[in-house]
C-alpha positions as CSV (number, residue, x, y, z in Angstrom):
1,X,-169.1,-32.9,-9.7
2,X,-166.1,-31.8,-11.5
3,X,-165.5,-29.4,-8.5
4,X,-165.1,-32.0,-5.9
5,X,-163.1,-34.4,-8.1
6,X,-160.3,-31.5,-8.1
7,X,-160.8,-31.5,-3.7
8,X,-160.4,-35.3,-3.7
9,X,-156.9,-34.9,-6.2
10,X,-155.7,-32.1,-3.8
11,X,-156.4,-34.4,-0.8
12,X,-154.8,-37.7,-2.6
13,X,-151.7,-35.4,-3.3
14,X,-151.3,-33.9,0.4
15,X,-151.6,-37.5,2.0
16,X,-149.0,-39.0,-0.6
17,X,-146.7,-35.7,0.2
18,X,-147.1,-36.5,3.8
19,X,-146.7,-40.3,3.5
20,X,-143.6,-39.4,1.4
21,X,-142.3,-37.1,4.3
22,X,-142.7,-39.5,7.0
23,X,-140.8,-42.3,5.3
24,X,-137.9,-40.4,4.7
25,X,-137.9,-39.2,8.1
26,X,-138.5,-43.1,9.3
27,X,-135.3,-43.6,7.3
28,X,-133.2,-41.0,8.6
29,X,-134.0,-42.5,12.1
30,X,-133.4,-45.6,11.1
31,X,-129.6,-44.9,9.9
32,X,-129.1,-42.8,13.1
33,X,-130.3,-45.8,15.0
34,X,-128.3,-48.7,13.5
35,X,-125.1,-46.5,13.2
36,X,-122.4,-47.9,15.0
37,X,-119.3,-45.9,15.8
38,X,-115.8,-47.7,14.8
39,X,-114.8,-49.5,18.3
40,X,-110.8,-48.5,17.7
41,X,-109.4,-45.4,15.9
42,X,-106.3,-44.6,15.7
43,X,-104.8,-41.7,17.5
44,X,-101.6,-41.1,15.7
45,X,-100.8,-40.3,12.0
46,X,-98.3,-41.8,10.3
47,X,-95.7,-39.0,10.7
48,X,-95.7,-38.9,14.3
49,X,-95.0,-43.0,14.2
50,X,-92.3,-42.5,11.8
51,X,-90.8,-40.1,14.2
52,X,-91.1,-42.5,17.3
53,X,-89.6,-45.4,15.2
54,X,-86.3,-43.8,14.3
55,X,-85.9,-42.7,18.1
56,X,-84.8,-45.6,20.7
57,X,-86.9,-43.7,23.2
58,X,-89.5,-47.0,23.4
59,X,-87.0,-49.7,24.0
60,X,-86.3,-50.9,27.3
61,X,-83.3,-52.9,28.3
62,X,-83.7,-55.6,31.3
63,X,-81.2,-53.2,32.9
64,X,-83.7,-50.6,32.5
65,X,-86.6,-53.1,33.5
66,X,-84.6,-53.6,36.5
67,X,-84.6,-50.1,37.9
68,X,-88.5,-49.6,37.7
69,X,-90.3,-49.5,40.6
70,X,-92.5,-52.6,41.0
71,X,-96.2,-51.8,40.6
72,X,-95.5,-49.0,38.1
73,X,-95.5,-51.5,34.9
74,X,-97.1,-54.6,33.5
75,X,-94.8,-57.3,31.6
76,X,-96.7,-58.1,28.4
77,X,-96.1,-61.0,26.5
78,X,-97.3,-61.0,22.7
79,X,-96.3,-64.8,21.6
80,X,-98.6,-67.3,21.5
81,X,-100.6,-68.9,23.8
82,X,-98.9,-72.2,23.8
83,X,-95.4,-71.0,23.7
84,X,-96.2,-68.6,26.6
85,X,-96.9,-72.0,28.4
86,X,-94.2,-73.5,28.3
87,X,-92.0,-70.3,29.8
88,X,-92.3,-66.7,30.6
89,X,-91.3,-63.9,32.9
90,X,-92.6,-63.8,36.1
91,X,-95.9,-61.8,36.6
92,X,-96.5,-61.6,32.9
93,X,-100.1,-61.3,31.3
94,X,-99.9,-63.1,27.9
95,X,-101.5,-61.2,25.1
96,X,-101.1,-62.2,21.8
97,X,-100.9,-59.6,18.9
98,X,-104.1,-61.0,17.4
99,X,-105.5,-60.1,20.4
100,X,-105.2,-56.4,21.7
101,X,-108.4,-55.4,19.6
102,X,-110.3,-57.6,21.6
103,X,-112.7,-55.7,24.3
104,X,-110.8,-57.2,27.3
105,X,-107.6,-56.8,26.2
106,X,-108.4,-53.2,25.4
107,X,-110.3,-53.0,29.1
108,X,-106.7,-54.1,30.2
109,X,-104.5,-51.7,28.5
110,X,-107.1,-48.5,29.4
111,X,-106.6,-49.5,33.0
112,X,-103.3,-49.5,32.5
113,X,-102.8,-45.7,31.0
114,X,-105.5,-44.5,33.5
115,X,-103.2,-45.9,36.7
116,X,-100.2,-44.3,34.3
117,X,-98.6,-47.6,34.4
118,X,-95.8,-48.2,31.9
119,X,-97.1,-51.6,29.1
120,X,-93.4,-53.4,28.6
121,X,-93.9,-56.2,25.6
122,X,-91.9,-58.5,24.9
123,X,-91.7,-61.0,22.0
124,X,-89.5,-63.9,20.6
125,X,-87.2,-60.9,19.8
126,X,-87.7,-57.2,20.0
127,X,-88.6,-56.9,15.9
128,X,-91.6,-59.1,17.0
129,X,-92.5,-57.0,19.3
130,X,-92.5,-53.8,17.1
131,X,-96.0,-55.3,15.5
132,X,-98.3,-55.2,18.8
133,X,-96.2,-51.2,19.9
134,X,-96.9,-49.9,16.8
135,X,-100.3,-51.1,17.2
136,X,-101.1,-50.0,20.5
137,X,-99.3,-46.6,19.8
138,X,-101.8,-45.7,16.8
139,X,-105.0,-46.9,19.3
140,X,-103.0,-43.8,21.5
141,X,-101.2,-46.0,24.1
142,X,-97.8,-43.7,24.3
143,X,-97.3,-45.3,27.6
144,X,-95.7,-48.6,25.8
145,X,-92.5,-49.7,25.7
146,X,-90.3,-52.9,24.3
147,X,-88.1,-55.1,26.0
148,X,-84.8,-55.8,23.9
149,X,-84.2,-59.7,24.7
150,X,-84.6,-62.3,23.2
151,X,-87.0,-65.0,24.7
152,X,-87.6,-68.1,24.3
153,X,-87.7,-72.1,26.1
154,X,-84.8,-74.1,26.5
155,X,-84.8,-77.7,27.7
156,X,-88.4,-76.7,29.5
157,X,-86.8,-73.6,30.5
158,X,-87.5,-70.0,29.9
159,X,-84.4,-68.1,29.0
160,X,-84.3,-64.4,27.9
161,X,-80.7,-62.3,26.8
162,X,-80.3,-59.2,25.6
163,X,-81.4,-58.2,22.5
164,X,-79.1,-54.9,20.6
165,X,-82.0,-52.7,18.3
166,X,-80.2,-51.0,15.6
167,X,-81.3,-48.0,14.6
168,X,-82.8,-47.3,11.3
169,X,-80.3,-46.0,8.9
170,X,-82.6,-44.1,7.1
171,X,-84.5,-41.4,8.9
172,X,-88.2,-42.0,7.8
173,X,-89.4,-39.2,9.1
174,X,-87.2,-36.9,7.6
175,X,-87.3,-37.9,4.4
176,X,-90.9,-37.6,4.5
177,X,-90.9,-34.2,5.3
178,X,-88.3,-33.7,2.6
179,X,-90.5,-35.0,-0.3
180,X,-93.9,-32.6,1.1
181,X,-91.4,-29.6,1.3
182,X,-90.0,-30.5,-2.2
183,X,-93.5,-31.4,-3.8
184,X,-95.1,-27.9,-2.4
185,X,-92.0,-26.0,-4.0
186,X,-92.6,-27.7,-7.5
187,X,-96.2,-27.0,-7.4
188,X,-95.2,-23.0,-6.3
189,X,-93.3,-22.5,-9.6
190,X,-95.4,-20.7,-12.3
191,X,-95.3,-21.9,-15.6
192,X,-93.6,-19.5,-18.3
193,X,-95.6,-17.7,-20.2
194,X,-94.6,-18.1,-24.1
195,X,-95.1,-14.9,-25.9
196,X,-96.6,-15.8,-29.2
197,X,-96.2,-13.4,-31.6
198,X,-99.0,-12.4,-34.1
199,X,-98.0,-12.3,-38.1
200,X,-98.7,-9.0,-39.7
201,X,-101.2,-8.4,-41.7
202,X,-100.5,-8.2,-45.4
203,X,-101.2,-4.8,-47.4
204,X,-103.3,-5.6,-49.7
205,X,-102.4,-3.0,-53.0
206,X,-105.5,-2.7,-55.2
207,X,-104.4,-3.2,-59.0
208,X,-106.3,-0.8,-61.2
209,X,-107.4,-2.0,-64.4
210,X,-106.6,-0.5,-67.8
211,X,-109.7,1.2,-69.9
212,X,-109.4,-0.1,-73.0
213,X,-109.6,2.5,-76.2
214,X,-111.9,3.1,-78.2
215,X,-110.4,2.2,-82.0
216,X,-109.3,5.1,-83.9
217,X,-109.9,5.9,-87.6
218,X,-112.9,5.3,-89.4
219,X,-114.2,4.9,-93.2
């Protein structure tokens, strides 16, 4: 009796082992199964922005607009909805900022770098414009660019003038690879070594004690 009470333990043991086993693996399935990938990462870390932004090499005067070839760009305007209706540049797609994560927008601008057709945006002004660049150059679009006017409607009229981008007086970039190089060179220097010096020991002189005499003289 006592012997197959131990066989049914073993047994109860093995088919909670295995019932403990096949949950986790369940689980594991079940995380690989419901894990979604991020739909947008971006491509570009900070310093390589930093060192796009202090270079003038993504703004586009309308001279410059001008001289491209038609069919080798898309004008992209990034104001609103209802103040693209009442004016814009001719052939422009109007995307708002708030909108270039959206899946078509981002269907748009991949078929756009895969025909290696240059993304011109425009804004009110070329500092609003900066948002949806910087944007689309982390997501890995380096085939943006911004057009330096100002745009806007006058008397129901779209009007657009030149727009002067200053350079940034400080170089970002630089400095951020100033403060690494300066923050690696603190961290190389060793700390001095203090030299403490150990007291000597005292001498210890052993004091002998006096015998005392025996008292002299007697009856």
């Amino acid at each position: 009796m006592l012997r197959h009470n131990s066989y049914t333990n073993e047994r109860i043991r093995k088919n909670q082992t295995y019932l403990y086993i096949c949950s986790i693996i369940f689980i594991i399935l079940i995380a690989i199964l419901t894990f979604k990938k991020p739909k947008h990462v971006f491509d570009k870390n900070s310093k390589t922005t930093l060192e796009t932004v202090v270079s003038k090499d993504y703004i586009l005067s309308t001279d410059g607009l001008n001289a491209m070839q038609p069919g080798t760009y898309a004008i992209i305007d990034i104001r609103s909805n209802f103040e693209f209706a009442k004016g814009h540049f001719e052939n422009a797609t109007n995307i708002a900022t708030h909108q270039i994560l959206e899946d078509n927008s981002i269907d748009f601008f991949n078929t756009l770098k895969n025909s290696n057709k240059t993304i011109v945006l425009y804004g009110k002004n070329a500092d609003e414009a900066n948002s949806a660049y910087m944007l689309l150059y982390q997501l890995g679009y380096d085939n943006a660019k911004i057009l330096s006017v100002l745009a806007g409607s006058e008397n129901n009229k779209f009007q657009a003038t030149n727009y002067t981008v200053e350079k940034p007086a400080v170089n970002y970039a630089e400095e951020m690879r100033l403060a690494k190089e300066k923050s690696i060179i603190i961290e190389e220097v060793a700390t001095p070594i203090v030299e403490v010096k150990k007291a000597a020991p005292k001498k210890v002189i052993p004091v002998q004690k006096k015998k005392k005499r025996a008292p002299e003289g007697g009856c």
